[in-house]
C-alpha positions in Angstrom: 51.6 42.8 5.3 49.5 41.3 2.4 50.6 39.4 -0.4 50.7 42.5 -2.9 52.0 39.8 -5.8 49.1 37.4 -5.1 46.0 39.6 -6.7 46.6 42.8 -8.0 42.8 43.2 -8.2 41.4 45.8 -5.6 38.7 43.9 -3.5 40.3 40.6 -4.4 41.3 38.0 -1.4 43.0 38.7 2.3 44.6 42.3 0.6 40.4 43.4 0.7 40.1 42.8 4.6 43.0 44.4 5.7 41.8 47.5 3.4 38.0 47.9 4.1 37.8 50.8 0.9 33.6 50.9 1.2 34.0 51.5 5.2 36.6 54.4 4.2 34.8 55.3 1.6 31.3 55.8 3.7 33.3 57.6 6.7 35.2 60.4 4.2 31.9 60.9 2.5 30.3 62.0 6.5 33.0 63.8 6.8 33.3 65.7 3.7 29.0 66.4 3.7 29.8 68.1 7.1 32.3 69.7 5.6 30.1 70.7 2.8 26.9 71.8 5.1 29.1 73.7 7.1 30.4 75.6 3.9 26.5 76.1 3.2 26.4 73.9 0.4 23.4 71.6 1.5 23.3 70.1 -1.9 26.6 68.8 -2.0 26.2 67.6 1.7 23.1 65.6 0.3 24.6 64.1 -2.5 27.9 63.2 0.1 25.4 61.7 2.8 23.8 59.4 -0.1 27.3 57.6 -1.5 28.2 57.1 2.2 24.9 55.6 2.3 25.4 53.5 -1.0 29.0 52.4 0.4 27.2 51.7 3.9 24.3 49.6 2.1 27.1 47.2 -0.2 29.1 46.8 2.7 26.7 45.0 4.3 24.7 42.9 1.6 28.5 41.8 0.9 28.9 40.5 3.9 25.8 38.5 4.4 
């Protein structure tokens, strides 16, 4: 388990690789623009695909 007392800072330290949030973030925002194209709301599906895009595109300029 992370050291929770050691940064309290989101993204700070060991507690960020144990809790990839940009790699959650970019798979719930798939998921939810499916959810949103199957609703027929193509907009929203668009605007969902682009921040999984933006979490996909930080994730890896971080890590270089």
């Amino acid at each position: 388990m992370p050291d929770r007392e050691a940064s309290q800072e989101p993204g700070a330290g060991a507690y960020a690789a144990d809790y990839p949030v940009r790699e959650y973030v970019a798979a719930m925002a798939v998921e939810l623009a499916s959810m949103a194209r199957w609703d027929g709301d193509e907009t929203l599906a668009s605007a969902l695909e682009v921040a999984a895009d933006m979490a996909r595109k930080e994730t890896s300029a971080s890590s270089t």
